[in-house]
N, CA, C and O atoms as CSV, one atom per row, in Angstrom:
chain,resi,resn,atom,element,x,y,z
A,1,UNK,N,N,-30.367,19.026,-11.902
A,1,UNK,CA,C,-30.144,17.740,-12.547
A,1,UNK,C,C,-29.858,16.652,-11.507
A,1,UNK,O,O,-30.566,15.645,-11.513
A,2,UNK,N,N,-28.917,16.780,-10.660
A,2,UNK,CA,C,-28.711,15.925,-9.443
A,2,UNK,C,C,-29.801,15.544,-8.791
A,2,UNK,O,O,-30.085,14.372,-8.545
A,3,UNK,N,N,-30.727,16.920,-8.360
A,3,UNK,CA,C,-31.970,16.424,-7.298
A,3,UNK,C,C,-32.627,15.665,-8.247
A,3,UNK,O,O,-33.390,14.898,-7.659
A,4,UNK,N,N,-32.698,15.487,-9.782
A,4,UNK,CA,C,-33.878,14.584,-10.166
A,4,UNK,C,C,-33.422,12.976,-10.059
A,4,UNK,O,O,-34.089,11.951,-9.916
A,5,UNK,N,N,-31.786,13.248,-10.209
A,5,UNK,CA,C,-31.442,11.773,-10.360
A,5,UNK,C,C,-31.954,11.654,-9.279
A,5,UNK,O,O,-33.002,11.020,-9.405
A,6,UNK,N,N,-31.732,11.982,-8.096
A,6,UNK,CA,C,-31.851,11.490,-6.374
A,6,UNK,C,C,-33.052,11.034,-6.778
A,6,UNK,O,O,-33.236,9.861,-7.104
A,7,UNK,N,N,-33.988,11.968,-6.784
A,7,UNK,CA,C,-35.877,11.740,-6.752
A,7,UNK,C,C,-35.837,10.336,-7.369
A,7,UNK,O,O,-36.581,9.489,-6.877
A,8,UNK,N,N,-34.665,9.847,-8.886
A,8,UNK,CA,C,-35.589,8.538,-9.711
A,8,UNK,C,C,-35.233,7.747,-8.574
A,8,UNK,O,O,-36.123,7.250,-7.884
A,9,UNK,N,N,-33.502,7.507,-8.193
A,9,UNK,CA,C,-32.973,6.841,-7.484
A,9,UNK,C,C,-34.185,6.207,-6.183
A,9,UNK,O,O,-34.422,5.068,-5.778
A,10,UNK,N,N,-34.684,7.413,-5.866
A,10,UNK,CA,C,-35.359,7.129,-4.764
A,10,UNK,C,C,-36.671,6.198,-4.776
A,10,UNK,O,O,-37.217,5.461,-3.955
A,11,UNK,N,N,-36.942,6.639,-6.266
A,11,UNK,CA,C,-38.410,5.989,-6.549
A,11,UNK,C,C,-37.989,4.858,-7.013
A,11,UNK,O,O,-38.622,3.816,-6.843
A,12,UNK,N,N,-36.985,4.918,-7.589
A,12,UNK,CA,C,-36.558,2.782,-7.824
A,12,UNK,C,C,-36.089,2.260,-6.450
A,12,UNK,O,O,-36.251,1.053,-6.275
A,13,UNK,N,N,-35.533,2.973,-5.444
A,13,UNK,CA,C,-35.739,1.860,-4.230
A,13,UNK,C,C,-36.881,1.750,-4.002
A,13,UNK,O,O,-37.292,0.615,-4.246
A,14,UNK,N,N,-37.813,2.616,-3.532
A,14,UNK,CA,C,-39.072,2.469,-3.041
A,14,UNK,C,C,-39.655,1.223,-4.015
A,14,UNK,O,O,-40.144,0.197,-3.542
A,15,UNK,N,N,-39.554,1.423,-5.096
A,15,UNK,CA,C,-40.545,0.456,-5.907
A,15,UNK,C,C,-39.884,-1.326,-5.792
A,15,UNK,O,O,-40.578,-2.291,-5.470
A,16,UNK,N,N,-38.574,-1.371,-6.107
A,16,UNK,CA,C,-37.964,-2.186,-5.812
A,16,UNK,C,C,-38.315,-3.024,-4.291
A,16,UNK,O,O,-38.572,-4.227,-4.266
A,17,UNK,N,N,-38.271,-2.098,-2.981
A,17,UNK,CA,C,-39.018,-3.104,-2.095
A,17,UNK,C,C,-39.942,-3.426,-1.931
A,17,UNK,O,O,-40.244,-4.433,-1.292
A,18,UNK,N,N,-40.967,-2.359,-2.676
A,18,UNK,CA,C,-42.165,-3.297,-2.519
A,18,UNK,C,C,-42.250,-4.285,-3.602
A,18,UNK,O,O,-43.152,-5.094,-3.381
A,19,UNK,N,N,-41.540,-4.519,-4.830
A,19,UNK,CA,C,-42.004,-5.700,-5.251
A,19,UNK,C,C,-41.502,-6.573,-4.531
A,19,UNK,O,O,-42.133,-7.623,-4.404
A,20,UNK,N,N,-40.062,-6.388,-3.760
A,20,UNK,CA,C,-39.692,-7.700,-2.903
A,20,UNK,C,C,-40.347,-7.926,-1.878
A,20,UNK,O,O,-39.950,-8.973,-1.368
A,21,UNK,N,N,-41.447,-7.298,-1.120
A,21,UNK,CA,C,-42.482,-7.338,0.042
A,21,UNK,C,C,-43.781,-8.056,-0.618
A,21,UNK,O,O,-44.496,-8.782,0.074
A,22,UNK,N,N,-44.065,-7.806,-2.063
A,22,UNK,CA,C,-45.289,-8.642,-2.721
A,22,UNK,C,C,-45.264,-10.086,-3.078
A,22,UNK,O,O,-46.219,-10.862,-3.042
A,23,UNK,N,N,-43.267,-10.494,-3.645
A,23,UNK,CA,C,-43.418,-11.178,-3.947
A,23,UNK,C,C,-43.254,-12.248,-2.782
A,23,UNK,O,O,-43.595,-13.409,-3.008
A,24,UNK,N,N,-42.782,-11.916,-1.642
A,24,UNK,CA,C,-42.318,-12.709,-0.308
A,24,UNK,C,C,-44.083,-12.721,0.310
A,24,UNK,O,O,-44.332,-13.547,1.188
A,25,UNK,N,N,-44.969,-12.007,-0.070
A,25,UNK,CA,C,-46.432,-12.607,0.319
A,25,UNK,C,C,-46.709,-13.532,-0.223
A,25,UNK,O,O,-47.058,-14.533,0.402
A,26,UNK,N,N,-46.651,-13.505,-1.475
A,26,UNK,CA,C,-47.258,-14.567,-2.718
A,26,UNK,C,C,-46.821,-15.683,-2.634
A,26,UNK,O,O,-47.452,-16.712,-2.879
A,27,UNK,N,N,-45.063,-15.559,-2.081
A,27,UNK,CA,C,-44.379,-17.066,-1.703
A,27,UNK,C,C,-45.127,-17.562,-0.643
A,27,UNK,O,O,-45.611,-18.691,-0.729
A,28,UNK,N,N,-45.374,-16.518,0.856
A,28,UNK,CA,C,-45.871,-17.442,1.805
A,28,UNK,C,C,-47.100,-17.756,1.861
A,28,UNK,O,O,-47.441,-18.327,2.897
A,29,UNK,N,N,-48.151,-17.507,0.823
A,29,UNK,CA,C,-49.255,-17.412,0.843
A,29,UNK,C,C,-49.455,-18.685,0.068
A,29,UNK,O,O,-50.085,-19.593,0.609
A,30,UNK,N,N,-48.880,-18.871,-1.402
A,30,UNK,CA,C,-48.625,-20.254,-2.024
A,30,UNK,C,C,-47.928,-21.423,-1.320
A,30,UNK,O,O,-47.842,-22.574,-1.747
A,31,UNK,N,N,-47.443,-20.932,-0.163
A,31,UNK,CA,C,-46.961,-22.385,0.745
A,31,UNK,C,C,-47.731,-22.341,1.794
A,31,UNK,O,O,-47.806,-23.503,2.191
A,32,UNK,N,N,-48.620,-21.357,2.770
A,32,UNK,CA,C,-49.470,-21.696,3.295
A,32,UNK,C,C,-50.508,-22.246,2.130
A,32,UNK,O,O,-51.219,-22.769,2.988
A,33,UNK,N,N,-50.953,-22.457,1.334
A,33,UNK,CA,C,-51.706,-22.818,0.421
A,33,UNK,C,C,-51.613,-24.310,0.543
A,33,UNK,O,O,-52.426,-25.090,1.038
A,34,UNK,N,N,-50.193,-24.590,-0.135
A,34,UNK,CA,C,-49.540,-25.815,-0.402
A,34,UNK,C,C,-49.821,-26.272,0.961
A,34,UNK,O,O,-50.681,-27.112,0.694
A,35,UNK,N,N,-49.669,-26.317,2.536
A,35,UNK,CA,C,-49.335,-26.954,3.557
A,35,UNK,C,C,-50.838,-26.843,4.241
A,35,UNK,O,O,-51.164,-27.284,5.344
A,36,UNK,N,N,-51.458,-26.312,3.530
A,36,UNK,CA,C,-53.134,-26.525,4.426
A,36,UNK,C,C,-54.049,-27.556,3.517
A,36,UNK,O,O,-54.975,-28.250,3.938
A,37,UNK,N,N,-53.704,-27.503,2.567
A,37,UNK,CA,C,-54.376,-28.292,1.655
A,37,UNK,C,C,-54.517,-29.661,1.422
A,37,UNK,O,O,-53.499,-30.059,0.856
A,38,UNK,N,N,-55.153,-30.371,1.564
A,38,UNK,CA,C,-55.159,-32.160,1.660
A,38,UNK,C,C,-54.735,-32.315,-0.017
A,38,UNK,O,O,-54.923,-31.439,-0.862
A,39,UNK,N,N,-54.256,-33.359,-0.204
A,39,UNK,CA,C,-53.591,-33.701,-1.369
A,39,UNK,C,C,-54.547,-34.205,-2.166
A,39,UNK,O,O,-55.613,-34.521,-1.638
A,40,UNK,N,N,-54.378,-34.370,-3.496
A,40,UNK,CA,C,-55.246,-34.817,-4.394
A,40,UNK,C,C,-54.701,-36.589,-4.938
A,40,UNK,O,O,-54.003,-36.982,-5.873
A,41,UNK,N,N,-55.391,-37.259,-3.879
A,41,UNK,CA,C,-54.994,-38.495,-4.055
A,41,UNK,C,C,-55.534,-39.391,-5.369
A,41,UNK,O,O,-55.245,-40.584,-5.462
A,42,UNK,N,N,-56.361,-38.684,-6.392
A,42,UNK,CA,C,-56.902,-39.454,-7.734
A,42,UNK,C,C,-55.673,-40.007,-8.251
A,42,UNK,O,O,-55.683,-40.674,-9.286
């Protein structure tokens, strides 16, 4: 019973950083976005 908690435990960190590694792309990727882009002067 213990080793399974460990195993979930383990698989919610694992999963947990990678969403914080996807979403810290998406941020710098939407601000390189934002900062290369000429503005829409209409």
């Amino acid at each position: 019973m213990f080793k399974k908690l460990l195993i979930l435990a383990g698989v919610v960190a694992v999963a947990a950083v990678v969403a914080q590694k996807i979403k810290a792309s998406n941020d710098e990727r939407a601000l390189w976005h934002e900062a290369t882009t000429s503005p829409d002067l209409r």
